[in-house]
SEMAR-337872 format. One record per residue (C-alpha): x, y, z; residue number from 1; residue in one letter. Coordinates in steps of 0.1 Angstrom, whole numbers, plus 2048, in hexadecimal, padded with zeros to 3 digits. Layout:
% residues N
<r X="X" Y="Y" Z="Z" n="NUM" res="A"/>
...
END
This chain:
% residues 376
<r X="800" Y="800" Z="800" n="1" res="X"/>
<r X="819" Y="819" Z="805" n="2" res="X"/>
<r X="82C" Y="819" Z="7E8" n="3" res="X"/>
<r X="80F" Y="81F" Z="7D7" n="4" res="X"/>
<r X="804" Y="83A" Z="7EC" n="5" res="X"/>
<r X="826" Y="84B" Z="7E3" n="6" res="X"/>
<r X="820" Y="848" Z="7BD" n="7" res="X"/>
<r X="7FB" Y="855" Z="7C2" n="8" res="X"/>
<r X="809" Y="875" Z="7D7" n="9" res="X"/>
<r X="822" Y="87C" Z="7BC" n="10" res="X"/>
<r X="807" Y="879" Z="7A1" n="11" res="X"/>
<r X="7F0" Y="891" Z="7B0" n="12" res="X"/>
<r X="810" Y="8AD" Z="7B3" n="13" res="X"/>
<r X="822" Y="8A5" Z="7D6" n="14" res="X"/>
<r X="843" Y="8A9" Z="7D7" n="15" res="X"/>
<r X="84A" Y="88E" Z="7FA" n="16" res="X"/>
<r X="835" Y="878" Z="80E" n="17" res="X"/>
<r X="842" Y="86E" Z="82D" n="18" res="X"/>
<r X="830" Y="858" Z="849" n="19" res="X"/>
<r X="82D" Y="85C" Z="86F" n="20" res="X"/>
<r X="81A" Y="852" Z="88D" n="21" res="X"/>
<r X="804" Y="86A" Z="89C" n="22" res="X"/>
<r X="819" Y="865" Z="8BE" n="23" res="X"/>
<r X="83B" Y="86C" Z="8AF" n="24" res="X"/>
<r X="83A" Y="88F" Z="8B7" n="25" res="X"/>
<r X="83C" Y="88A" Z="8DE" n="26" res="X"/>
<r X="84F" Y="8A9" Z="8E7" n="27" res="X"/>
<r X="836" Y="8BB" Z="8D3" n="28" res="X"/>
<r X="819" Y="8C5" Z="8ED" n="29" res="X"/>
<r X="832" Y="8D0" Z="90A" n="30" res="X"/>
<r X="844" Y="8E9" Z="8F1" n="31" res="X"/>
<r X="822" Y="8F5" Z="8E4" n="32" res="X"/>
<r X="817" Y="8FC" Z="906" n="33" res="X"/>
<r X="837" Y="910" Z="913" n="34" res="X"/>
<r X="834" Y="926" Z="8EF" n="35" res="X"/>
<r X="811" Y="931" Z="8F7" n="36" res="X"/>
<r X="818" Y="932" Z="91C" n="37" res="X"/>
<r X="830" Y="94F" Z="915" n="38" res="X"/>
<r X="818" Y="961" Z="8FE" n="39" res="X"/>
<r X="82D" Y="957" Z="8DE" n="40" res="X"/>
<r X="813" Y="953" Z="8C3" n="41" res="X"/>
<r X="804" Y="975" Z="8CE" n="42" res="X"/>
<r X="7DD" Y="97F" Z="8C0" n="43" res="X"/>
<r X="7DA" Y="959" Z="8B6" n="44" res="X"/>
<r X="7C7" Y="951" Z="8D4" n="45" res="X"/>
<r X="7B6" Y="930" Z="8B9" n="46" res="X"/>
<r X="7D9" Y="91E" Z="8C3" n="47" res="X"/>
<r X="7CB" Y="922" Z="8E8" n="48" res="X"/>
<r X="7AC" Y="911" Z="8E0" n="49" res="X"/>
<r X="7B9" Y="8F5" Z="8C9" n="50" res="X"/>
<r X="7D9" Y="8ED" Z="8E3" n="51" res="X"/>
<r X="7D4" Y="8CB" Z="8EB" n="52" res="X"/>
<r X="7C5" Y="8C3" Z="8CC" n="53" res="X"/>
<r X="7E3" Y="8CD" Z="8B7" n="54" res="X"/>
<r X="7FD" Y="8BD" Z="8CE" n="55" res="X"/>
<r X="7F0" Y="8A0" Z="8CC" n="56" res="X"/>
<r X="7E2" Y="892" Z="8AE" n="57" res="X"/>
<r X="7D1" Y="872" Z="8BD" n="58" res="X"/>
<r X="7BB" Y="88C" Z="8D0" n="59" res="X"/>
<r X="7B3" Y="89D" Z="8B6" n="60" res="X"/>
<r X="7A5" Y="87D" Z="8A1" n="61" res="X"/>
<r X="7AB" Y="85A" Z="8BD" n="62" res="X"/>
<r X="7A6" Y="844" Z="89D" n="63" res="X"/>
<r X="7C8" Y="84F" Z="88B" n="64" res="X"/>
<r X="7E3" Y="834" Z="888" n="65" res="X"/>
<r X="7F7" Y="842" Z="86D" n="66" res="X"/>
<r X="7FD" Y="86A" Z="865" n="67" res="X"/>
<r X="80B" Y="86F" Z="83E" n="68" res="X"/>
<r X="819" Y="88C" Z="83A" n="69" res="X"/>
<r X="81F" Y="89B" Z="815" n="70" res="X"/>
<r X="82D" Y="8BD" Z="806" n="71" res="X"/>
<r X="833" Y="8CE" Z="7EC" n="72" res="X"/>
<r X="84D" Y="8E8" Z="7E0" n="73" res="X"/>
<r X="845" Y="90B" Z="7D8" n="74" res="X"/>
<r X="86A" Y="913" Z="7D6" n="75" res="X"/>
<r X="86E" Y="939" Z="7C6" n="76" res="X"/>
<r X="87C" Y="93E" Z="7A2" n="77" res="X"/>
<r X="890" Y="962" Z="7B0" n="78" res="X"/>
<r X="89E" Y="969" Z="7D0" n="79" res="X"/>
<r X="883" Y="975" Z="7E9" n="80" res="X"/>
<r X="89E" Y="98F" Z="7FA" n="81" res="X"/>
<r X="8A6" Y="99F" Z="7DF" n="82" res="X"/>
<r X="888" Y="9B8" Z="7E0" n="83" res="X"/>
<r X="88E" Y="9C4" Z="800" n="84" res="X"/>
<r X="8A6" Y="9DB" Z="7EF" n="85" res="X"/>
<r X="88D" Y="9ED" Z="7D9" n="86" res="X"/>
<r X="87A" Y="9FE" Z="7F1" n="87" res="X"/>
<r X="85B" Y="A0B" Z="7D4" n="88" res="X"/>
<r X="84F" Y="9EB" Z="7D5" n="89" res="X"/>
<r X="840" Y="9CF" Z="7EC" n="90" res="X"/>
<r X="850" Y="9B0" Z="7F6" n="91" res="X"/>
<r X="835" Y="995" Z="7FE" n="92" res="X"/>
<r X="83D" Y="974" Z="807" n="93" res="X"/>
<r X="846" Y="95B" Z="7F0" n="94" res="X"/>
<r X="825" Y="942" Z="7FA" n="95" res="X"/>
<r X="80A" Y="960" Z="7F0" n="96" res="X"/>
<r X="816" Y="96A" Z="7D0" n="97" res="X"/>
<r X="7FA" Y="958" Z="7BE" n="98" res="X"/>
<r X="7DE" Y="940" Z="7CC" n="99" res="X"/>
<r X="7D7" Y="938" Z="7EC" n="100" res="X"/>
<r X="7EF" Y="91A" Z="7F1" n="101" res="X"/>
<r X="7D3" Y="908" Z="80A" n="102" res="X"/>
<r X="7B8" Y="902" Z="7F3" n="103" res="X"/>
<r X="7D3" Y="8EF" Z="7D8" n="104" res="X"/>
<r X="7E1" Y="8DC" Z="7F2" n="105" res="X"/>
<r X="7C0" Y="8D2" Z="800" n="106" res="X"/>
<r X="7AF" Y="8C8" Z="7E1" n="107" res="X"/>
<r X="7D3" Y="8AF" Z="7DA" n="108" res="X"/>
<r X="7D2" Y="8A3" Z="7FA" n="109" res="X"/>
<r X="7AA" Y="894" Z="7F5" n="110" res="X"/>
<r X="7B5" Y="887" Z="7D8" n="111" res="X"/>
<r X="7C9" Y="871" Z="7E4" n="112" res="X"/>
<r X="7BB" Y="86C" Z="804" n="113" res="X"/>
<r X="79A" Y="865" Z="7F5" n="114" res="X"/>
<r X="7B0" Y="84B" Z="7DF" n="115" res="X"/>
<r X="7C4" Y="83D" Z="800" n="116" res="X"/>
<r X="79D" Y="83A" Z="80F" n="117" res="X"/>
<r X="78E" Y="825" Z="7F0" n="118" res="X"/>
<r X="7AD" Y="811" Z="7EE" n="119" res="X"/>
<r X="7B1" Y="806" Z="80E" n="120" res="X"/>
<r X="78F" Y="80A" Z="81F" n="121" res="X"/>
<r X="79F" Y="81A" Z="83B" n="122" res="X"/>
<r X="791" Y="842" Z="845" n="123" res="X"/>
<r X="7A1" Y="860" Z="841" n="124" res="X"/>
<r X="7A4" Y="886" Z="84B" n="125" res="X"/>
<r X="7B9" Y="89D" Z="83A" n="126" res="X"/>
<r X="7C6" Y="8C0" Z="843" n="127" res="X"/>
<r X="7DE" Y="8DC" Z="83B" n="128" res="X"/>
<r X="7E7" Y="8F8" Z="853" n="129" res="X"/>
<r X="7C6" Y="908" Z="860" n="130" res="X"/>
<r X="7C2" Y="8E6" Z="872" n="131" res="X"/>
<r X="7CE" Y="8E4" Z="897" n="132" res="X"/>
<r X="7EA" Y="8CA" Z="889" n="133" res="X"/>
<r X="80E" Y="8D5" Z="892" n="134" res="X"/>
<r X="81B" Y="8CC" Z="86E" n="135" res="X"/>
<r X="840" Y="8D4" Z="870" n="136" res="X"/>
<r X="845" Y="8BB" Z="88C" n="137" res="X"/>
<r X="832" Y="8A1" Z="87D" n="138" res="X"/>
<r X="845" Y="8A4" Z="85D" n="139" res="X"/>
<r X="865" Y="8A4" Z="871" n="140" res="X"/>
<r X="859" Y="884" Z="87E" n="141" res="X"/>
<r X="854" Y="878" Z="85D" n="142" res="X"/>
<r X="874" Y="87D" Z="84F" n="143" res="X"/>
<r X="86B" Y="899" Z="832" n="144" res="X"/>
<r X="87D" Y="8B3" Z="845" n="145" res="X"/>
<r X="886" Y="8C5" Z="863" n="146" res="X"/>
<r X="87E" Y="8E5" Z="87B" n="147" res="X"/>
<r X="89F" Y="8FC" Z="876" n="148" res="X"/>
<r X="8A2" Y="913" Z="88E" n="149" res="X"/>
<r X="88E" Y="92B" Z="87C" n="150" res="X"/>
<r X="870" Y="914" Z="888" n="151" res="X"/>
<r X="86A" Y="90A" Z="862" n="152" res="X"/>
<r X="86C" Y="8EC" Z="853" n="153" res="X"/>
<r X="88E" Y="8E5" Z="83F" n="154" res="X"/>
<r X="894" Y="8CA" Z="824" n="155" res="X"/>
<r X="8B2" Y="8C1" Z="811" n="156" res="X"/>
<r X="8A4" Y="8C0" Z="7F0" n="157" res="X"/>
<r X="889" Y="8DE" Z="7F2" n="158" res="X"/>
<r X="898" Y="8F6" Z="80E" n="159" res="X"/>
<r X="880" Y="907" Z="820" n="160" res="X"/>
<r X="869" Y="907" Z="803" n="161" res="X"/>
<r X="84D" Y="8ED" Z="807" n="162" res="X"/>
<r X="829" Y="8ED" Z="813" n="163" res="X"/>
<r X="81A" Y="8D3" Z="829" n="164" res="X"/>
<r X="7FC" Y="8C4" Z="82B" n="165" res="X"/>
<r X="7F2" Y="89F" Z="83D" n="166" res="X"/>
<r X="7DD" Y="884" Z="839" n="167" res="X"/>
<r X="7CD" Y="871" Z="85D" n="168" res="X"/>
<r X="7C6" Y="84F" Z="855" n="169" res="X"/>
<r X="7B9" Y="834" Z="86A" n="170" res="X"/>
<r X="7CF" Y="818" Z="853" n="171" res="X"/>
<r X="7EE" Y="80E" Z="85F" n="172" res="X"/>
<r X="80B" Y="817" Z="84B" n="173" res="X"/>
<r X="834" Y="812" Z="850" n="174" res="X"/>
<r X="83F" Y="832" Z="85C" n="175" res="X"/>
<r X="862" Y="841" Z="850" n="176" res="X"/>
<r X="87F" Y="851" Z="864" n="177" res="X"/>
<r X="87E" Y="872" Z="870" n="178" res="X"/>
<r X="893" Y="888" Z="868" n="179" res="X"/>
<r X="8B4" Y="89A" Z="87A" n="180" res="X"/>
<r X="8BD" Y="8B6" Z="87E" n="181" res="X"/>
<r X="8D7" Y="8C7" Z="866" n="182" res="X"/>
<r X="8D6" Y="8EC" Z="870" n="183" res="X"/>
<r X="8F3" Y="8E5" Z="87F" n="184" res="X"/>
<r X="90A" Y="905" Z="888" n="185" res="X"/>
<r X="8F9" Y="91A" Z="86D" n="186" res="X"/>
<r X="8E2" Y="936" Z="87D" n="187" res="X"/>
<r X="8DB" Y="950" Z="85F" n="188" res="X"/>
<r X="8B8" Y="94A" Z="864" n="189" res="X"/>
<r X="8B7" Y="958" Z="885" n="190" res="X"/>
<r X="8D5" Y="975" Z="87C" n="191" res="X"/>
<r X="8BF" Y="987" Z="861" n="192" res="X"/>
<r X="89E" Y="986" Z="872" n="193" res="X"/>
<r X="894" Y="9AD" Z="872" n="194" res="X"/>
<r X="888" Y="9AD" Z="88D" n="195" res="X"/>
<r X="899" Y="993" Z="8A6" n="196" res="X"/>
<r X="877" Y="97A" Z="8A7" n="197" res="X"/>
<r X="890" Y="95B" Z="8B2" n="198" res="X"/>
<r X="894" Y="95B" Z="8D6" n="199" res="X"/>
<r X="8AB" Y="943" Z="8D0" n="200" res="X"/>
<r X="8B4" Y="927" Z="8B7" n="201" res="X"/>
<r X="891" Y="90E" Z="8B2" n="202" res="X"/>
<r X="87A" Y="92C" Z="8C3" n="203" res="X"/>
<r X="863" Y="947" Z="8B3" n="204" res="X"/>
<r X="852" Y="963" Z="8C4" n="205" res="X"/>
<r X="835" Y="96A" Z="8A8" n="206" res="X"/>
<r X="830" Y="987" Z="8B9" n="207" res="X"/>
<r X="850" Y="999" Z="8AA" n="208" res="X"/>
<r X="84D" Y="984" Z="887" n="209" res="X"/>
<r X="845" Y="99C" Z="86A" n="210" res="X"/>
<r X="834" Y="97E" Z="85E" n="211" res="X"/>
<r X="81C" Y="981" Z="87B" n="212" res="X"/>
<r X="819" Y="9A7" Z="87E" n="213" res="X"/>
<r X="80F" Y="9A8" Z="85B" n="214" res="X"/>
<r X="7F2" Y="990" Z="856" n="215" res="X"/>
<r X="7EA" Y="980" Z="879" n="216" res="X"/>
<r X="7EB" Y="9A3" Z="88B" n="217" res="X"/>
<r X="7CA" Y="9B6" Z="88B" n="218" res="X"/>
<r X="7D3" Y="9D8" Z="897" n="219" res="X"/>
<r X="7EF" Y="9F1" Z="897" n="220" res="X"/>
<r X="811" Y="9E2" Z="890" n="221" res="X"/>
<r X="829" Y="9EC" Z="8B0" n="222" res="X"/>
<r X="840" Y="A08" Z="8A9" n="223" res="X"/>
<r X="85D" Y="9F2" Z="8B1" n="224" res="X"/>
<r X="859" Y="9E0" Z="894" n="225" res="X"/>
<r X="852" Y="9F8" Z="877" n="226" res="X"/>
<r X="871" Y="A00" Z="86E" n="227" res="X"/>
<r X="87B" Y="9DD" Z="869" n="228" res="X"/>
<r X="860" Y="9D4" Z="852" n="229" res="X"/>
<r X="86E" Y="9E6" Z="839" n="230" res="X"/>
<r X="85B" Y="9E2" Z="817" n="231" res="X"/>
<r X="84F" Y="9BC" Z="822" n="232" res="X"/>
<r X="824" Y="9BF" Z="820" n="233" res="X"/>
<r X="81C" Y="99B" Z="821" n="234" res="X"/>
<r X="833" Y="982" Z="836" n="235" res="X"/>
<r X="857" Y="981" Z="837" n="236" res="X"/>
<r X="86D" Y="967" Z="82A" n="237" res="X"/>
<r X="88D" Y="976" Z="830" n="238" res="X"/>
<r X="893" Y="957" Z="84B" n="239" res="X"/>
<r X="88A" Y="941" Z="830" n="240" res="X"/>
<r X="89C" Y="94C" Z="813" n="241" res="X"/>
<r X="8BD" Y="950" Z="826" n="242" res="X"/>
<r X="8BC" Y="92B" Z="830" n="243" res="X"/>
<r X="8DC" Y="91A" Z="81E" n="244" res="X"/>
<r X="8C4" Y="8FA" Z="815" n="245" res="X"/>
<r X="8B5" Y="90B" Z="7FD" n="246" res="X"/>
<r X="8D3" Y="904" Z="7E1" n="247" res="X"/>
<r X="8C1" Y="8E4" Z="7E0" n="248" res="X"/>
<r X="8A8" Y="8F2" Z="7D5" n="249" res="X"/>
<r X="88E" Y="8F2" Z="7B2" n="250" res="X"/>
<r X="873" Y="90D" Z="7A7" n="251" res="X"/>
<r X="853" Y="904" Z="7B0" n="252" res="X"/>
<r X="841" Y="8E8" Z="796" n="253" res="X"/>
<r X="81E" Y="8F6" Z="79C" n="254" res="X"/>
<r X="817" Y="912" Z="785" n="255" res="X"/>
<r X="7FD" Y="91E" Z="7A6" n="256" res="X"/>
<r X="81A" Y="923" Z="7B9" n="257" res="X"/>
<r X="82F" Y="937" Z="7A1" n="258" res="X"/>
<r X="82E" Y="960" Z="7A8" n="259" res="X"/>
<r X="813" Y="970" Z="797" n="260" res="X"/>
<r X="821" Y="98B" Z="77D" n="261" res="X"/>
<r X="80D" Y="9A9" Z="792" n="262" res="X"/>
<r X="81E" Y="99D" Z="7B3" n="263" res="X"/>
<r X="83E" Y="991" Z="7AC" n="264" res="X"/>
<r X="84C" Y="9BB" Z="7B8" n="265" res="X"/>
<r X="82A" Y="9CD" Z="7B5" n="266" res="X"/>
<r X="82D" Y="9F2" Z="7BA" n="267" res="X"/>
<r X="827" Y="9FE" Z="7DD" n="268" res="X"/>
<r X="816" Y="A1D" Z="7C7" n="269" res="X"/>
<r X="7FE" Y="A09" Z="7B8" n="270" res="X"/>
<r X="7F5" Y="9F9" Z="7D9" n="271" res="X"/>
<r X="7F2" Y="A13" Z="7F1" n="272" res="X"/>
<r X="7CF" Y="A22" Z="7E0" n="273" res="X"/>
<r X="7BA" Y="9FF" Z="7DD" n="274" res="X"/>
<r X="79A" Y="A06" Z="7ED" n="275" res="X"/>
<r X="783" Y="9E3" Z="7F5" n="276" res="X"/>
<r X="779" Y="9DA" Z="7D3" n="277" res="X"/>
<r X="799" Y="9DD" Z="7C3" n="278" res="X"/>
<r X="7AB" Y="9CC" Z="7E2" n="279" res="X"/>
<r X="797" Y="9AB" Z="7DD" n="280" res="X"/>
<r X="79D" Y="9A8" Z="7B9" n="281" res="X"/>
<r X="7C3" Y="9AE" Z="7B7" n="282" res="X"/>
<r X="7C1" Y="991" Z="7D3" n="283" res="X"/>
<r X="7A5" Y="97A" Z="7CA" n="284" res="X"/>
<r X="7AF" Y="957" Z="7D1" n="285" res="X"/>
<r X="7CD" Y="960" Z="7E4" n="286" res="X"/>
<r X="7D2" Y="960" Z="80C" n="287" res="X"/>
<r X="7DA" Y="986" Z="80B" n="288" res="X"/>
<r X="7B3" Y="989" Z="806" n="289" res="X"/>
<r X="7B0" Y="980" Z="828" n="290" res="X"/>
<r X="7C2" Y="99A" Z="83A" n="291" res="X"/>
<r X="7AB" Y="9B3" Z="82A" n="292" res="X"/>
<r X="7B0" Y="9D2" Z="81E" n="293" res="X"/>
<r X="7B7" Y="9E8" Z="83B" n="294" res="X"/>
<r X="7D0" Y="9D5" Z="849" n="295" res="X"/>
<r X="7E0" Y="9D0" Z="826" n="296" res="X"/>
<r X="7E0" Y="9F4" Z="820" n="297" res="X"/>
<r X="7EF" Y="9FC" Z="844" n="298" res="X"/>
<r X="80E" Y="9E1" Z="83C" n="299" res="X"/>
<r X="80F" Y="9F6" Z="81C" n="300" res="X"/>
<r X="810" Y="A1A" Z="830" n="301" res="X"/>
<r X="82D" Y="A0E" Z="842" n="302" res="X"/>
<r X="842" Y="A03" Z="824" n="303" res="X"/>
<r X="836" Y="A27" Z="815" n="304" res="X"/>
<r X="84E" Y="A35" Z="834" n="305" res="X"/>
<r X="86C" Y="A1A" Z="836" n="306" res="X"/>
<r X="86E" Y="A23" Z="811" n="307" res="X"/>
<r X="880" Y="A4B" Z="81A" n="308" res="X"/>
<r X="86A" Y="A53" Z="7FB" n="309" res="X"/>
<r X="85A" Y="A79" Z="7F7" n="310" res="X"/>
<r X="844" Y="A72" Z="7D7" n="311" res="X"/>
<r X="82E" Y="A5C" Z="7EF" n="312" res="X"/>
<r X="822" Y="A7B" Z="802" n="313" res="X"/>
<r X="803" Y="A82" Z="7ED" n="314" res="X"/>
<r X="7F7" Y="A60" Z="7F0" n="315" res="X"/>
<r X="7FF" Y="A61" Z="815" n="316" res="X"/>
<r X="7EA" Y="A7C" Z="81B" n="317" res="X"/>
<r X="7CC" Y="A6F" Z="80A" n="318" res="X"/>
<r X="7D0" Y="A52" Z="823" n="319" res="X"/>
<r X="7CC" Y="A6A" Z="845" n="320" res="X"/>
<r X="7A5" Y="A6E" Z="83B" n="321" res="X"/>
<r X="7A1" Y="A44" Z="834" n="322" res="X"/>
<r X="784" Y="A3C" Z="840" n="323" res="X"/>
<r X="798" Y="A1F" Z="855" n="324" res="X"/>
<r X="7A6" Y="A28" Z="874" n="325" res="X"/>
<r X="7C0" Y="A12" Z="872" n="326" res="X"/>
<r X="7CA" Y="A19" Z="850" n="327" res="X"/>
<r X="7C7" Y="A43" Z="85A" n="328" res="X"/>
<r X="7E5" Y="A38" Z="87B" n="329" res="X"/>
<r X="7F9" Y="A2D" Z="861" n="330" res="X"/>
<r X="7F7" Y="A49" Z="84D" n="331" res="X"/>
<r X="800" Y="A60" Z="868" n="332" res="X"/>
<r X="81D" Y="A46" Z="86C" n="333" res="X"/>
<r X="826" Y="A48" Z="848" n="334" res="X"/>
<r X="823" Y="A71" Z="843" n="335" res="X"/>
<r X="83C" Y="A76" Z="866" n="336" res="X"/>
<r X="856" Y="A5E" Z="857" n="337" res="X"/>
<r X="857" Y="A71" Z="83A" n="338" res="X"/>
<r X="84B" Y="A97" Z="83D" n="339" res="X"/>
<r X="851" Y="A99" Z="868" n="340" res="X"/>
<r X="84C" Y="ABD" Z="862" n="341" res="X"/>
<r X="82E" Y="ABB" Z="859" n="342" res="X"/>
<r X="81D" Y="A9F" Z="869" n="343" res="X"/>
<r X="826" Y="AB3" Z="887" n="344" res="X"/>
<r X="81A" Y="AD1" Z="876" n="345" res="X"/>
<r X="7F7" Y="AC0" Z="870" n="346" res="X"/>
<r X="7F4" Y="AAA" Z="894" n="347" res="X"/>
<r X="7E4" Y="AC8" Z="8A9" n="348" res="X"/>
<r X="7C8" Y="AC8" Z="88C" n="349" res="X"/>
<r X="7C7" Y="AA7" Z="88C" n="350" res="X"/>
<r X="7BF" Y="AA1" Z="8AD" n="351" res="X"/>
<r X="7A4" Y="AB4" Z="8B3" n="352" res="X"/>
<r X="792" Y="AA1" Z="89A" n="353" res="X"/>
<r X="79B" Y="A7F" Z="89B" n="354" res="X"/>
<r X="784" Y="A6B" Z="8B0" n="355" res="X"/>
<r X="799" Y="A4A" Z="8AD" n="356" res="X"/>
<r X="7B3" Y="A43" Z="8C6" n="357" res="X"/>
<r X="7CC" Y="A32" Z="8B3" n="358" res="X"/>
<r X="7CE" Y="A48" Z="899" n="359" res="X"/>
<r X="7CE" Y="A64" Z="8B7" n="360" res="X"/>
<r X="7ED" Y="A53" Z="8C5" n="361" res="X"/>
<r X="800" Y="A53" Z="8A3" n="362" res="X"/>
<r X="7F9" Y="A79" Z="8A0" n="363" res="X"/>
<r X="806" Y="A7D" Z="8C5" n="364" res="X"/>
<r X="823" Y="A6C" Z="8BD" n="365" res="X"/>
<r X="82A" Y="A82" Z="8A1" n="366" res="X"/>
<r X="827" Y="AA1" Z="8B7" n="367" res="X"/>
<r X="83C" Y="A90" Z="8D3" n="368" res="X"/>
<r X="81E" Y="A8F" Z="8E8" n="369" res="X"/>
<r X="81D" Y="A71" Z="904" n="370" res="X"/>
<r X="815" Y="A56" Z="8F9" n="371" res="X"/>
<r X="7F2" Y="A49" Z="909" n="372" res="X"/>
<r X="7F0" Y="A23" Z="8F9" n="373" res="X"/>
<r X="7FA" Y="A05" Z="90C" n="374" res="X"/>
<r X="807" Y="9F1" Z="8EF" n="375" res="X"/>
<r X="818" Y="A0B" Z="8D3" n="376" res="X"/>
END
């Protein structure tokens, strides 16, 4: 049976399929615990409810004898850091360049689980990412990789490229060897973070990841941090790209996963004025859609200041009257970075009409007012 699962995965576009148990990942659950103990995964209070569920995945479904665990590569055709340096347009991570990489995956992975099922009679669940399944161990476990000590899965022939999805089945199947670890010395992952999210080696606090601040965060990015996100809008991948693995290496097979032409270095010009409408059609069918636009456009603001950039200002200064708070803070955040004069000029104004108090505190901060929030 499980040679002929292999050739089934590979027909239907997977690059590896690995086997585990669903107990092989005993150090799992204790770790999890510490990381959320500590506050690490920040606004994601789902991982809370969905703790003992995704360390363990015999909890999660008690039937499960055998966990396969498949990916595929979505390896990059340029060099993700590479844009960083032209600060007019917006880096976005490599994964949301073109569709949302959930719904491919998902719609392989029934195929051949829906195959494995009528095959071997046995059941099946399948899931990719949104599930409470802690993925990276389990593929650790099952040999396709390993967690560097960026926290991401590694593999010697795809880098740090690869998605992962798994199949619970109630058949039992020969599980492979996991994998070791062969970081070794190396740390460049956690040297060119921007903004120092590796407490140490094997450990992320999501709530410094630019990753994290860009799509899971909700609010007002910390000042602490804008600097650092220089022109990234979407994600981050410096910790991925600067992995030495990834000379192994191939450009992505599926065409899906390949950069679409309008995102590959869109122009942080073009972005900065897309109102709802627009928004969701540049991104339909990709997971940028689900940040929605205000939160888009305030990840935009803030590259509109790293970028030192003076022919921005008029576009700036149609964003102070958005009709988003949080996209009106960052405007005020944008305009100080690069006219100070004049946001400082404007914040007395400003003040004594603005009724939000986010956008108030940017405009205080301009004028070198106290500051009166409890997380900026």
């Amino acid at each position: 049976m499980k040679p002929a699962l292999v050739a089934r995965a590979k027909e239907a576009g997977f690059d590896v399929i690995r086997i585990t148990r669903p107990d092989a990942t005993p150090l799992a659950p204790s770790r999890l615990r510490e990381w959320l103990a500590d506050g690490r995964h920040g606004e994601m209070g789902w991982m809370e409810g969905t703790e003992e569920r995704r360390g363990r995945p015999g909890i999660l479904w008690p039937d499960v004898k055998s966990v396969v665990m498949l990916a595929m590569n979505y390896g990059p055709d340029e060099n993700p850091l590479e844009l960083l340096e032209r600060r007019d347009r917006a880096a976005i991570s490599v994964y949301a360049k073109n569709r949302d990489y959930h719904d491919l995956v998902k719609s392989r992975l029934k195929q051949v689980a829906r195959w494995l099922a009528e095959t071997s009679g046995a059941e099946v669940k399948v899931f990719v990412d949104t599930a409470p399944v802690m993925e990276k161990p389990l593929a650790e476990a099952a040999g396709i990789g390993w967690q560097g000590k960026h926290t991401n899965l590694v593999s010697r022939d795809f880098g740090s490229w690869l998605f992962i999805g798994s199949i619970f089945t109630t058949l039992e199947l020969e599980a492979d060897e996991a994998h070791e670890d062969r970081c070794g010395e190396c740390h460049r992952c956690l040297d060119i973070c921007p903004t120092s999210a590796f407490p140490k080696p094997y450990e992320l606090d999501a709530r410094r990841c630019i990753s994290y601040l860009t799509i899971e965060n909700k609010g007002a990015i910390p000042r602490e941090f804008r600097k650092a996100m220089g022109n990234r809008i979407y994600g981050c991948d410096d910790c991925l790209a600067v992995c030495p693995w990834n000379k192994f290496a191939s450009e992505a097979r599926e065409a899906a996963f390949h950069a679409r032409d309008e995102l590959r270095a869109p122009r942080l010009v073009d972005l900065i004025g897309l109102g709802d409408t627009a928004f969701r059609a540049l991104f339909s069918g990709s997971p940028i859609k689900r940040v929605g636009r205000d939160r888009f456009i305030r990840n935009v603001l803030i590259a509109i200041a790293n970028s030192g950039d003076v022919d921005f200002l008029p576009l700036v200064r149609e964003r102070l009257g958005d009709d988003a708070p949080l996209v009106r803070a960052m405007a005020v955040w944008a305009l100080n970075a690069l006219a100070p004069d004049e946001a400082r000029g404007l914040a007395a104004d400003a003040l004594s009409r603005e009724e939000d108090e986010g956008v108030k505190e940017e405009w205080r901060y301009c004028a070198g007012l106290p500051d009166l929030s409890s997380s900026a």
